[in-house]
N, CA, C and O atoms as a GROMACS GRO file, in nm:
protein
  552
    1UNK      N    1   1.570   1.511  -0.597
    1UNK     CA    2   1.486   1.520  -0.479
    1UNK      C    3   1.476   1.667  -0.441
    1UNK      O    4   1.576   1.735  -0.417
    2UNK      N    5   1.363   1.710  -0.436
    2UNK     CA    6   1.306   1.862  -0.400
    2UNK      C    7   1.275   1.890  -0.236
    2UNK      O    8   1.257   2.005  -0.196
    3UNK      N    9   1.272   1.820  -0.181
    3UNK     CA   10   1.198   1.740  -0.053
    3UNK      C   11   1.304   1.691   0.047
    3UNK      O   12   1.387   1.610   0.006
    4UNK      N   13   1.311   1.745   0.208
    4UNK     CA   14   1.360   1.641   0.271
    4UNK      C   15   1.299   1.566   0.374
    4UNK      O   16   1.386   1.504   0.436
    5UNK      N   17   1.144   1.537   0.434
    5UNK     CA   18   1.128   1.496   0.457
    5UNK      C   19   1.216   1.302   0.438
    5UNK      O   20   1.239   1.222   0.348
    6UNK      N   21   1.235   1.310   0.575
    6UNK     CA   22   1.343   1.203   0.597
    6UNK      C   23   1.214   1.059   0.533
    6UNK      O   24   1.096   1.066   0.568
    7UNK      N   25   1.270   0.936   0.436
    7UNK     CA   26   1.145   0.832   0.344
    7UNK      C   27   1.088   0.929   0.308
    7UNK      O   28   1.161   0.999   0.238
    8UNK      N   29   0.986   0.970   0.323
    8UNK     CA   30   0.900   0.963   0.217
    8UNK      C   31   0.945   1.111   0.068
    8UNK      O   32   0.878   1.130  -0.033
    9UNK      N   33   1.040   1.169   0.099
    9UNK     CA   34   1.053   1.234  -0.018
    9UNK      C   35   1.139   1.116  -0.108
    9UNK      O   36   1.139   1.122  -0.231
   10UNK      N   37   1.211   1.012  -0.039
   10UNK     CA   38   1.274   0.870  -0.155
   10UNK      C   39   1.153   0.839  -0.221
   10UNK      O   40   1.135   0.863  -0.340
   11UNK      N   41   1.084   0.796  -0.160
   11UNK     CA   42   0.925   0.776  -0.190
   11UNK      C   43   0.879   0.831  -0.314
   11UNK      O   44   0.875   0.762  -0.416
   12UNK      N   45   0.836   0.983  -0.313
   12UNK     CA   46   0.786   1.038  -0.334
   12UNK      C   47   0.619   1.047  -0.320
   12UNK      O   48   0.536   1.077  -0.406
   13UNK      N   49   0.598   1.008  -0.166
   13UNK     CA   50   0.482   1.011  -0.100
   13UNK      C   51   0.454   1.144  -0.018
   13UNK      O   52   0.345   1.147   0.038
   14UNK      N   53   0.535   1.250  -0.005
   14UNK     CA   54   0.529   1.350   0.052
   14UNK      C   55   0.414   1.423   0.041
   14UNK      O   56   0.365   1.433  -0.071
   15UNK      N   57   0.347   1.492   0.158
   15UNK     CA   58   0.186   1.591   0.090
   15UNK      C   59   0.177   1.620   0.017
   15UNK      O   60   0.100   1.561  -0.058
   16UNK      N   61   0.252   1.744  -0.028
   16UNK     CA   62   0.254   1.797  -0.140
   16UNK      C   63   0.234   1.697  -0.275
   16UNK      O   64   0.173   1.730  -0.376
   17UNK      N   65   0.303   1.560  -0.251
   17UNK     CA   66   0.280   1.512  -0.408
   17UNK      C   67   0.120   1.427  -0.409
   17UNK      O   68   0.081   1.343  -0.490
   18UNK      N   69   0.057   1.478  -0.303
   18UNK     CA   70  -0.083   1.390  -0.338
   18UNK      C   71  -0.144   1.332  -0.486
   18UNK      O   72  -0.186   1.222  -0.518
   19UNK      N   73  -0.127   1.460  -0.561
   19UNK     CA   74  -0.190   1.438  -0.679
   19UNK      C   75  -0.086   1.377  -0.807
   19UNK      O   76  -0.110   1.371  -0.928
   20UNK      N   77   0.046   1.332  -0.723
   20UNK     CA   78   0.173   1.287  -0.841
   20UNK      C   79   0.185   1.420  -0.914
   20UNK      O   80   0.183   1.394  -1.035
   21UNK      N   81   0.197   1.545  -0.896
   21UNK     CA   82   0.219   1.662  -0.968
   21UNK      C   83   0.352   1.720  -0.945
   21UNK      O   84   0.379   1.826  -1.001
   22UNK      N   85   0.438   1.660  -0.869
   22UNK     CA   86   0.583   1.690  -0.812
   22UNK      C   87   0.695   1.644  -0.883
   22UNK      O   88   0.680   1.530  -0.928
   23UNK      N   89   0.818   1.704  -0.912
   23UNK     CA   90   0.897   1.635  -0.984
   23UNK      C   91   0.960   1.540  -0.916
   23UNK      O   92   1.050   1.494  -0.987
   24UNK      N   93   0.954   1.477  -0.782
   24UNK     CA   94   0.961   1.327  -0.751
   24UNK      C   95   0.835   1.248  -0.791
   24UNK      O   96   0.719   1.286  -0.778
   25UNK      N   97   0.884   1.117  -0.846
   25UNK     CA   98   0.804   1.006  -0.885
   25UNK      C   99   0.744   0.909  -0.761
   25UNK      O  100   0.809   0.877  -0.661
   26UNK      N  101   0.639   0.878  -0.784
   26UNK     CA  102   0.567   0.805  -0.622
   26UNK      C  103   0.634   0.633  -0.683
   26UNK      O  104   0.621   0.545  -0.768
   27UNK      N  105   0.671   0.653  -0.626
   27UNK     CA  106   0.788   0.486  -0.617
   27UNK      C  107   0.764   0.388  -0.519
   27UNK      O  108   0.857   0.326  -0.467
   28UNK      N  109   0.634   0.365  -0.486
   28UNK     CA  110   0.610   0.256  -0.404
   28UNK      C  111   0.455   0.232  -0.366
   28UNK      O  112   0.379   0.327  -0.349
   29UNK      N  113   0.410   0.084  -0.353
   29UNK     CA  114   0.261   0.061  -0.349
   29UNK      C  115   0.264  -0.042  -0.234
   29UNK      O  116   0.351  -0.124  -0.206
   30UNK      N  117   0.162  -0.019  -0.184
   30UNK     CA  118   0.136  -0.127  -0.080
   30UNK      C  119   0.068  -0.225  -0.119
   30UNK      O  120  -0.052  -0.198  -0.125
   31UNK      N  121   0.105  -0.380  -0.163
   31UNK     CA  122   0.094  -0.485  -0.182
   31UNK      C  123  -0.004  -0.563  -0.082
   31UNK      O  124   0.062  -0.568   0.022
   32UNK      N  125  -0.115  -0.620  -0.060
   32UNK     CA  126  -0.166  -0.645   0.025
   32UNK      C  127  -0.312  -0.794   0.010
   32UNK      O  128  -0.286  -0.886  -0.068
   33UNK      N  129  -0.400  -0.797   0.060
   33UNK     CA  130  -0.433  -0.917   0.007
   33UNK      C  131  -0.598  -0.901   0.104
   33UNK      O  132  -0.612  -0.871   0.222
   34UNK      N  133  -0.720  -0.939  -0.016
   34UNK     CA  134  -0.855  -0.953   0.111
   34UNK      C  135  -0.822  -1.059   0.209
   34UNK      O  136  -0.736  -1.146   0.195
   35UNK      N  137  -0.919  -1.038   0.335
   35UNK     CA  138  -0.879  -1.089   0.432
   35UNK      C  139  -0.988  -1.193   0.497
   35UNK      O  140  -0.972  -1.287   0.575
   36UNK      N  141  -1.113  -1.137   0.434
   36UNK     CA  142  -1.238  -1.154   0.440
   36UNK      C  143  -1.312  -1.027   0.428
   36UNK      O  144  -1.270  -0.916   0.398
   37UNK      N  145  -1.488  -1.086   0.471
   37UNK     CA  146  -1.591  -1.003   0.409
   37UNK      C  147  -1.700  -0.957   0.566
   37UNK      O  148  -1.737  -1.026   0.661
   38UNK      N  149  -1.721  -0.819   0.535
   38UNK     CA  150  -1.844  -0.803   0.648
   38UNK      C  151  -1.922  -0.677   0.538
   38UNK      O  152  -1.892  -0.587   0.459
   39UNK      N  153  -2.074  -0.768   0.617
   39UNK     CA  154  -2.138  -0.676   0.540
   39UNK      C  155  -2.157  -0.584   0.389
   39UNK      O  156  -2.183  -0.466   0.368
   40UNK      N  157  -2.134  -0.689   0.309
   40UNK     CA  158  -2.112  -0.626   0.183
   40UNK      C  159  -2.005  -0.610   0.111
   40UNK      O  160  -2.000  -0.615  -0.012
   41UNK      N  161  -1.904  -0.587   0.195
   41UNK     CA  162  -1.764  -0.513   0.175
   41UNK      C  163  -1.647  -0.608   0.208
   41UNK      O  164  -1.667  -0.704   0.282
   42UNK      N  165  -1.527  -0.582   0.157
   42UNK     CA  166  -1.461  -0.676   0.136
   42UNK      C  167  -1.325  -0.572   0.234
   42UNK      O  168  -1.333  -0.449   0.243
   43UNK      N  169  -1.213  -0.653   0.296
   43UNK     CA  170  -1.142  -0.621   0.422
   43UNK      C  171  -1.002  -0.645   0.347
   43UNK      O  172  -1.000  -0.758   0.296
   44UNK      N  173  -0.903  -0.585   0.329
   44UNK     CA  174  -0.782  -0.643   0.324
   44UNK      C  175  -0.646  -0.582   0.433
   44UNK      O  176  -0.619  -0.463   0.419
   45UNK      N  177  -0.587  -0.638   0.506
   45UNK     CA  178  -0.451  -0.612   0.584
   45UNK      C  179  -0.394  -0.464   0.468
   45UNK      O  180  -0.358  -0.425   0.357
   46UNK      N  181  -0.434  -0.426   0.653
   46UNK     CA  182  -0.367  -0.234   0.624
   46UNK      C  183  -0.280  -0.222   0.720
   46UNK      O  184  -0.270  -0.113   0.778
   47UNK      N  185  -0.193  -0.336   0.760
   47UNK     CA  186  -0.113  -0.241   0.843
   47UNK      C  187   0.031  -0.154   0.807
   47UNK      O  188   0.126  -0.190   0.737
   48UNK      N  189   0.009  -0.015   0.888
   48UNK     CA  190   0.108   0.055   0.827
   48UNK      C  191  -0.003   0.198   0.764
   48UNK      O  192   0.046   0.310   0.760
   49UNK      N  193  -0.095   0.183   0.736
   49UNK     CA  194  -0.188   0.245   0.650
   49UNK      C  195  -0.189   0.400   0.741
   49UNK      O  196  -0.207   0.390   0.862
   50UNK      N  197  -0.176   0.501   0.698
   50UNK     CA  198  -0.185   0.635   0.729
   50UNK      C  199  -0.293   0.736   0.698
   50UNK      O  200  -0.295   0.806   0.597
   51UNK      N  201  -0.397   0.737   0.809
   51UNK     CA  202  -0.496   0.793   0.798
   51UNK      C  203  -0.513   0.943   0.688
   51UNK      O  204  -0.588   0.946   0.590
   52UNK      N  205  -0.452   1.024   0.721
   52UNK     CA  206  -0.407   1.127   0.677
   52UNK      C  207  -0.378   1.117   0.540
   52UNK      O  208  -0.405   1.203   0.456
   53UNK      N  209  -0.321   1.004   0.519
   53UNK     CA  210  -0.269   0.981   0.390
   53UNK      C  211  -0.377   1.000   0.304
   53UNK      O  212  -0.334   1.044   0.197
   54UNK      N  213  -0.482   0.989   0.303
   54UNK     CA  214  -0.662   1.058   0.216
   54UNK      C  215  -0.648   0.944   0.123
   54UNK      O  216  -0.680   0.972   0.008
   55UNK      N  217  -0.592   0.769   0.153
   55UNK     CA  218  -0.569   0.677   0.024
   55UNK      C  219  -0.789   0.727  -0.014
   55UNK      O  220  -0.870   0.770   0.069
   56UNK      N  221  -0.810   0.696  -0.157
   56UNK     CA  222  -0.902   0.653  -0.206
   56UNK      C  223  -0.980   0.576  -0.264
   56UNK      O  224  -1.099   0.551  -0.247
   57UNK      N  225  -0.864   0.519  -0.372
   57UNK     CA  226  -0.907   0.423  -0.414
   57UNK      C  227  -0.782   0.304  -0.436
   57UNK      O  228  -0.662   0.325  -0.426
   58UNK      N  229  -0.854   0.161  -0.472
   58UNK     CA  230  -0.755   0.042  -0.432
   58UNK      C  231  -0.801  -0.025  -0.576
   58UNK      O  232  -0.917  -0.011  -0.616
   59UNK      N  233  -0.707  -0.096  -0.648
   59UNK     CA  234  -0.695  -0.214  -0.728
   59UNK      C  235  -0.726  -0.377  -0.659
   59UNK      O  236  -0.653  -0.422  -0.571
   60UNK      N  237  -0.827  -0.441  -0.705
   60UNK     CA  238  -0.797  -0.553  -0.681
   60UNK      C  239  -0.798  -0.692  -0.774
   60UNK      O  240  -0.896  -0.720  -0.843
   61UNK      N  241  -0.709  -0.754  -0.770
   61UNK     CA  242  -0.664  -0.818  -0.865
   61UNK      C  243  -0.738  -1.004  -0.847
   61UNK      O  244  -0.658  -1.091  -0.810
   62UNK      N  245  -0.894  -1.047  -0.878
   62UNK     CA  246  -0.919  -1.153  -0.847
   62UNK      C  247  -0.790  -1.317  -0.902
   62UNK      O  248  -0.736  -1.328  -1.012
   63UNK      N  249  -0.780  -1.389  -0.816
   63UNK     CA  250  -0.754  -1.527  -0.890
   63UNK      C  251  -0.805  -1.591  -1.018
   63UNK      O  252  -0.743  -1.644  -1.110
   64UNK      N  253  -0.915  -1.574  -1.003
   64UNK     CA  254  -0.966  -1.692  -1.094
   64UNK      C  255  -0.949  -1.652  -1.216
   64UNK      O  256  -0.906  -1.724  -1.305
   65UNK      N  257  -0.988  -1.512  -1.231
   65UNK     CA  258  -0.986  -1.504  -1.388
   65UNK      C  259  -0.936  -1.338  -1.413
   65UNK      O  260  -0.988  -1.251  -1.483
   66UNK      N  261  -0.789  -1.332  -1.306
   66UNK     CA  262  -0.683  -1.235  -1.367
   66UNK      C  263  -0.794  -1.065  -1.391
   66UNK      O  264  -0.755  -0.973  -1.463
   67UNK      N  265  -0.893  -1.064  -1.332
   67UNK     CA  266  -0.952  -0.927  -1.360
   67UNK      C  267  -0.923  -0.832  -1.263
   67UNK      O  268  -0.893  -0.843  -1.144
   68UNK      N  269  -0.938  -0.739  -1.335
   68UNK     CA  270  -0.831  -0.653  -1.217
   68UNK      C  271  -0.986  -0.509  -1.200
   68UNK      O  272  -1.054  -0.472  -1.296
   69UNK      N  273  -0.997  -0.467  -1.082
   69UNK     CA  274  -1.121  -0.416  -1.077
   69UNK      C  275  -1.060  -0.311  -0.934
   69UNK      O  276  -1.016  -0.338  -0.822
   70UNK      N  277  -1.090  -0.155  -1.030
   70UNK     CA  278  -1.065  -0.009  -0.947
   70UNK      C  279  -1.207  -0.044  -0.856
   70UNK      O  280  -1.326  -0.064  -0.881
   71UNK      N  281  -1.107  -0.037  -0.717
   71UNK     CA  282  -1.314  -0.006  -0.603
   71UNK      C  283  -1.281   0.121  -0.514
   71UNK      O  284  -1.201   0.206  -0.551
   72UNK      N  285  -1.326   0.125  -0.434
   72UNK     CA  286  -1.325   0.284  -0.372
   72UNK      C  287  -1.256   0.209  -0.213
   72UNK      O  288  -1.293   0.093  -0.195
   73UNK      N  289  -1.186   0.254  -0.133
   73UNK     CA  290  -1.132   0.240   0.010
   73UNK      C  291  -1.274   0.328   0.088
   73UNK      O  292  -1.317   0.436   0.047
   74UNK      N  293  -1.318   0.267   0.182
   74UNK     CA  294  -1.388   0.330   0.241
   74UNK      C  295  -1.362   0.378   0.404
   74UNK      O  296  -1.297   0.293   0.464
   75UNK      N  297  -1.396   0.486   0.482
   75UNK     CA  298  -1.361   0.558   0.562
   75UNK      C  299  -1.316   0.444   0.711
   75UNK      O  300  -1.403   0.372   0.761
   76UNK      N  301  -1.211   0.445   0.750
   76UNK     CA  302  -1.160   0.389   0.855
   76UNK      C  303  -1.186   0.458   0.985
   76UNK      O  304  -1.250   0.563   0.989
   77UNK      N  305  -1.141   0.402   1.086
   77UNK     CA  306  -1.178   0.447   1.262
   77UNK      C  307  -1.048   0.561   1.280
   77UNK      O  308  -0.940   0.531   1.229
   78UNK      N  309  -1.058   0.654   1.332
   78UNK     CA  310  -0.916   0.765   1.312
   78UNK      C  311  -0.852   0.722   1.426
   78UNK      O  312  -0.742   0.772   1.449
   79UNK      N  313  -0.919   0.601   1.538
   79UNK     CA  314  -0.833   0.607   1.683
   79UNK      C  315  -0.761   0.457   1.663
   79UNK      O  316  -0.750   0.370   1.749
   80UNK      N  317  -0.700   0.450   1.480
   80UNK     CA  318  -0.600   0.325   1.494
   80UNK      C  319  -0.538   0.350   1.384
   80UNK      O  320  -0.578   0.425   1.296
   81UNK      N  321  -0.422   0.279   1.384
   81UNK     CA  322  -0.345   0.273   1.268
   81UNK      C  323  -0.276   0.134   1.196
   81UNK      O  324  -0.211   0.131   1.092
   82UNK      N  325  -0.311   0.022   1.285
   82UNK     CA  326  -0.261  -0.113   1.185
   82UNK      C  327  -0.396  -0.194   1.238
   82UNK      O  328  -0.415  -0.246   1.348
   83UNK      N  329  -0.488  -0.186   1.115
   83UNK     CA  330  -0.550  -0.290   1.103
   83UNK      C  331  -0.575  -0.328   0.933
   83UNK      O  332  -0.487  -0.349   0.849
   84UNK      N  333  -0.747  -0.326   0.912
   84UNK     CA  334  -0.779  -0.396   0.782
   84UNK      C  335  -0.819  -0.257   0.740
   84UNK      O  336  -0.855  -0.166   0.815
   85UNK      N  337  -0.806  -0.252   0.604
   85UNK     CA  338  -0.873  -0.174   0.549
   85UNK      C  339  -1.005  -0.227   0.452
   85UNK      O  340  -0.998  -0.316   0.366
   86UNK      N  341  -1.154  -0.131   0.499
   86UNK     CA  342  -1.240  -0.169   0.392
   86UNK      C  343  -1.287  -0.102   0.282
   86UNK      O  344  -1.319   0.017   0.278
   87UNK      N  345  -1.290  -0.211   0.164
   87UNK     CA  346  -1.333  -0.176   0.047
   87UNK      C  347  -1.470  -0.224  -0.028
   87UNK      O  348  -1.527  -0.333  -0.037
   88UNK      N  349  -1.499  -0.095  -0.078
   88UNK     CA  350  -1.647  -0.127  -0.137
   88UNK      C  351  -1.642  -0.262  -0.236
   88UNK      O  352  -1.578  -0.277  -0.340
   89UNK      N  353  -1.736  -0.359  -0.165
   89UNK     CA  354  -1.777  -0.446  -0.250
   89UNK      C  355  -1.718  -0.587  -0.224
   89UNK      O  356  -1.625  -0.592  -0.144
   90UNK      N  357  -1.752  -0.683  -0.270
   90UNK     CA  358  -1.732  -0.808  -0.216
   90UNK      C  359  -1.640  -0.868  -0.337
   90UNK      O  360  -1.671  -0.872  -0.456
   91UNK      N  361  -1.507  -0.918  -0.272
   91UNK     CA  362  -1.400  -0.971  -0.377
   91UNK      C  363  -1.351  -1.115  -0.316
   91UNK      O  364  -1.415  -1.149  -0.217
   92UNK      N  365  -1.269  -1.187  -0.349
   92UNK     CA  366  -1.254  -1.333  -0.335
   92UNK      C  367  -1.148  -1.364  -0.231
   92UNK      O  368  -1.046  -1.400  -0.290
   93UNK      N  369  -1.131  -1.364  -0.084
   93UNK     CA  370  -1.072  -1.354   0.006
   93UNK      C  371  -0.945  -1.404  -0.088
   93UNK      O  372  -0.943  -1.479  -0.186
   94UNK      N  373  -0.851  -1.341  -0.028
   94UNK     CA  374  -0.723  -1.387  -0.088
   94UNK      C  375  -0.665  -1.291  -0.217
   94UNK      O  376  -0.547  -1.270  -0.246
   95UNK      N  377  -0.776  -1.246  -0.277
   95UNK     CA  378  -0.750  -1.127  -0.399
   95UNK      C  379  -0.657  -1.025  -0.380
   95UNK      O  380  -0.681  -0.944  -0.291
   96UNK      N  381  -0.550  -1.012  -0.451
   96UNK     CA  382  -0.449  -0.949  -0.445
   96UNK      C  383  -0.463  -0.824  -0.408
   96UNK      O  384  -0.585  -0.819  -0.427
   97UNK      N  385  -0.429  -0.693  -0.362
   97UNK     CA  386  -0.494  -0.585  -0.364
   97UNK      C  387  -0.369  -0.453  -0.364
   97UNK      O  388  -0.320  -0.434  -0.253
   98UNK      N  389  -0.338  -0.401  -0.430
   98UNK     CA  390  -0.224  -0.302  -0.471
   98UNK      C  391  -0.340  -0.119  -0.452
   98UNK      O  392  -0.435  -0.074  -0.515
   99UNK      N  393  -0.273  -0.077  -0.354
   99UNK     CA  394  -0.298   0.092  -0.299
   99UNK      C  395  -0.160   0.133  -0.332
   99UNK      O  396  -0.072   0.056  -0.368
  100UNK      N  397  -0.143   0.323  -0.310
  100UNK     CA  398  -0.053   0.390  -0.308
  100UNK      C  399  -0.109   0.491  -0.180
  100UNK      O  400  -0.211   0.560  -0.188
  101UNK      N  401  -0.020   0.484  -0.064
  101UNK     CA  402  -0.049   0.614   0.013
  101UNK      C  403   0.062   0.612   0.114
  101UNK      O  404   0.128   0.512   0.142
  102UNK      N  405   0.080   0.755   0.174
  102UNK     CA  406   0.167   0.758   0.304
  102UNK      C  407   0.182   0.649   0.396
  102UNK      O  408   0.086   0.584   0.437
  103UNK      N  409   0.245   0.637   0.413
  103UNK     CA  410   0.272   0.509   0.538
  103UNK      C  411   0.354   0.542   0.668
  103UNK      O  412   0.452   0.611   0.696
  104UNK      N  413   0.275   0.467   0.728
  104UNK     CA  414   0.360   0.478   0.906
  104UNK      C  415   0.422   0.362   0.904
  104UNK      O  416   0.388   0.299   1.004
  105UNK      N  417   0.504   0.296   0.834
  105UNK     CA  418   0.573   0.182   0.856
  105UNK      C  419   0.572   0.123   1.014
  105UNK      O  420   0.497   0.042   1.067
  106UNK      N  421   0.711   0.214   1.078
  106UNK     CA  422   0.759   0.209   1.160
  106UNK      C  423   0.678   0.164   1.270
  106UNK      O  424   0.738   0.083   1.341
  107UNK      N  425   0.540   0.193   1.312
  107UNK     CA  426   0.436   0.217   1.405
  107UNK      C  427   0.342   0.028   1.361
  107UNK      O  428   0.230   0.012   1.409
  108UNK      N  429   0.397  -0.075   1.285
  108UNK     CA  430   0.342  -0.154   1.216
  108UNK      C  431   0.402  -0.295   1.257
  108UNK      O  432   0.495  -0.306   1.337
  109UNK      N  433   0.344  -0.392   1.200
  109UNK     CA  434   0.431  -0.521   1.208
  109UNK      C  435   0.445  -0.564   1.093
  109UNK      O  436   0.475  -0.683   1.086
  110UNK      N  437   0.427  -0.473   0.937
  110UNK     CA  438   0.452  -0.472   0.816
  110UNK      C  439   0.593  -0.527   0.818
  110UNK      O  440   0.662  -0.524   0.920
  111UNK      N  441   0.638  -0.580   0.697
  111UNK     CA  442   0.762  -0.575   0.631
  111UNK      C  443   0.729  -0.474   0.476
  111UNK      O  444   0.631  -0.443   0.409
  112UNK      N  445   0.903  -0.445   0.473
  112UNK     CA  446   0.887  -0.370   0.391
  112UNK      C  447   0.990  -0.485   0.281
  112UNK      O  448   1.070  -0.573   0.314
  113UNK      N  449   0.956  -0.447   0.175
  113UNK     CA  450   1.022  -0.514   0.053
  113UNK      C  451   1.049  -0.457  -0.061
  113UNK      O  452   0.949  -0.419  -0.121
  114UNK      N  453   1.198  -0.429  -0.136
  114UNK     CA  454   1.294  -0.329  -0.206
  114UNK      C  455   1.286  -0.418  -0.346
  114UNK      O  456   1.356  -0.510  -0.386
  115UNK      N  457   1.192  -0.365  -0.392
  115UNK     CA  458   1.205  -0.424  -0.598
  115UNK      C  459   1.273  -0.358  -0.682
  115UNK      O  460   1.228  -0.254  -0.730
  116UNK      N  461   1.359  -0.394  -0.704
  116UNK     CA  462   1.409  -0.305  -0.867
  116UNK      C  463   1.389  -0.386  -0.995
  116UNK      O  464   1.378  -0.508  -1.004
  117UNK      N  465   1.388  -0.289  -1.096
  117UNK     CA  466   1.432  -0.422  -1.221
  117UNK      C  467   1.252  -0.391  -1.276
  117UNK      O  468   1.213  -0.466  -1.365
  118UNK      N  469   1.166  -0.301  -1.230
  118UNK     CA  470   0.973  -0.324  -1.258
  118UNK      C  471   0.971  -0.279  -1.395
  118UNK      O  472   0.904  -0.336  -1.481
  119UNK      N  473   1.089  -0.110  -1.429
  119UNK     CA  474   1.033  -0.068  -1.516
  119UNK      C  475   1.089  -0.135  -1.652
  119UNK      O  476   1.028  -0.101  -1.753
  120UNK      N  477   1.232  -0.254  -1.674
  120UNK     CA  478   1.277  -0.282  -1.727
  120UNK      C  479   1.172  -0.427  -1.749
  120UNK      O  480   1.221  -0.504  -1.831
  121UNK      N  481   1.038  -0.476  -1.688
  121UNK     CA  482   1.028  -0.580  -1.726
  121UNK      C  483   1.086  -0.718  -1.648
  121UNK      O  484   1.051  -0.833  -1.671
  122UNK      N  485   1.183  -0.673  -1.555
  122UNK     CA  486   1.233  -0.796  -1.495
  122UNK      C  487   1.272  -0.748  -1.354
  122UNK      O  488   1.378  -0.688  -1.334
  123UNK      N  489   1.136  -0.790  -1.204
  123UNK     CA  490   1.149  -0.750  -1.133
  123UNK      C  491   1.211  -0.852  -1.034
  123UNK      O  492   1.190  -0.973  -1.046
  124UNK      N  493   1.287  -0.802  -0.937
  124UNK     CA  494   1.389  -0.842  -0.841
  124UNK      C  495   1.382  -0.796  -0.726
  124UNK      O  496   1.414  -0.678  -0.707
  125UNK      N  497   1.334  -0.881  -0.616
  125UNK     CA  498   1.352  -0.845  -0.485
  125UNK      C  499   1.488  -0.824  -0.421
  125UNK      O  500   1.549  -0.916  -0.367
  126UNK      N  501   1.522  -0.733  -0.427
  126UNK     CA  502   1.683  -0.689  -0.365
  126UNK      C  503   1.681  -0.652  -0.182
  126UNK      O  504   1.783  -0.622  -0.119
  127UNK      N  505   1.543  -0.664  -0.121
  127UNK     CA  506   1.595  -0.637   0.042
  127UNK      C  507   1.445  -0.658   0.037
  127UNK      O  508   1.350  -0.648  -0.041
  128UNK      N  509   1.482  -0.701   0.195
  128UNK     CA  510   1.328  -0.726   0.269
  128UNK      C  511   1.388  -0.657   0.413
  128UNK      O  512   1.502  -0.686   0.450
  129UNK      N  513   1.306  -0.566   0.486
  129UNK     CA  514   1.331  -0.526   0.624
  129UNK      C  515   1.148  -0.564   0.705
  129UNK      O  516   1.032  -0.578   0.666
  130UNK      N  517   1.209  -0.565   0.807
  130UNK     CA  518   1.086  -0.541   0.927
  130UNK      C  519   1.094  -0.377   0.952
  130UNK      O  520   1.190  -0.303   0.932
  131UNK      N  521   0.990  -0.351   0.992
  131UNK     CA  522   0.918  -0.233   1.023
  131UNK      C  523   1.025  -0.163   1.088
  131UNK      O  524   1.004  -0.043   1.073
  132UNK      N  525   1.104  -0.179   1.137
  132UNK     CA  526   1.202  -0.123   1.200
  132UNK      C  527   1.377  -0.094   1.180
  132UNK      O  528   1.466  -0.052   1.254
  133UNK      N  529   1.368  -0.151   1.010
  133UNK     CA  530   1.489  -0.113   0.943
  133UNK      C  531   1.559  -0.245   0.918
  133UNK      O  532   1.627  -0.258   0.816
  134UNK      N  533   1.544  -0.353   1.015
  134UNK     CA  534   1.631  -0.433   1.033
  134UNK      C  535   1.648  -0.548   0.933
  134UNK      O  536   1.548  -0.605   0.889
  135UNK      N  537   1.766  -0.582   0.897
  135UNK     CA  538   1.700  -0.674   0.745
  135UNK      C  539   1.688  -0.824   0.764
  135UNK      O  540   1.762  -0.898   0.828
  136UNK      N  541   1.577  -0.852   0.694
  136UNK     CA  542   1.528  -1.004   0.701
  136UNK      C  543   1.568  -1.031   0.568
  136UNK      O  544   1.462  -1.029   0.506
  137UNK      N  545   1.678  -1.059   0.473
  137UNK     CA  546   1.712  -1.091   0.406
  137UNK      C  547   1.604  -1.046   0.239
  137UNK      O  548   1.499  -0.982   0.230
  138UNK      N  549   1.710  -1.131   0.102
  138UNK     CA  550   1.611  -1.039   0.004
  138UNK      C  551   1.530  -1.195  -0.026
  138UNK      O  552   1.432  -1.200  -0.101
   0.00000   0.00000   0.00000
């Protein structure tokens, strides 16, 4: 660790590593899910989501037929910080949706959830906390 920003240099979400060019590894994604659709565009639960954080683009992973499709995050309201986030294009409410960016946890009604075991192939939920440290079991 090069970094002490208190999380996010564990992370390796710190400014500086915007572009993953840091010798900390970005070790964590926000897991998330569409929520529904307005206007074209498809909505999934951002809370926790950090404006600043410049996220761009989002993975989303449909049901039916396992396709997994890069779309663009499009520009949010700057006077909030836990709502939906929208993404270009219309996907299948419920579609899985995996981002990487800074997070305000704390400021959220997120849970957070501790995997090890991803890069070996055999992943394991080892802790679940609420937004506020406290543990809700793994």
């Amino acid at each position: 660790m090069t970094h002490a920003e208190p999380g996010h240099a564990l992370t390796g979400t710190i400014p500086a590593n915007q572009q993953g060019d840091q010798p900390e590894r970005i070790a964590m994604l926000w897991l998330s899910e569409i929520s529904h659709h307005f206007r074209g565009d498809s909505y999934c639960y951002g809370g926790g989501y950090y404006r600043r954080g410049h996220a761009q683009h989002a993975l989303v992973f449909t049901p039916e037929n396992q396709k997994i499709t890069e779309t663009n995050l499009k520009t949010v309201d700057d006077s909030s910080i836990d709502y939906t986030l929208p993404l270009a294009g219309e996907f299948p409410v419920s579609s899985a949706v995996v981002l990487c960016f800074r997070t305000q946890i704390f400021v959220t009604r997120s849970d957070v959830v501790l995997v090890s075991g991803i890069h070996r192939g055999e992943p394991e939920i080892v802790g679940r906390y609420d937004s506020l440290g406290n543990s809700l079991g793994a």
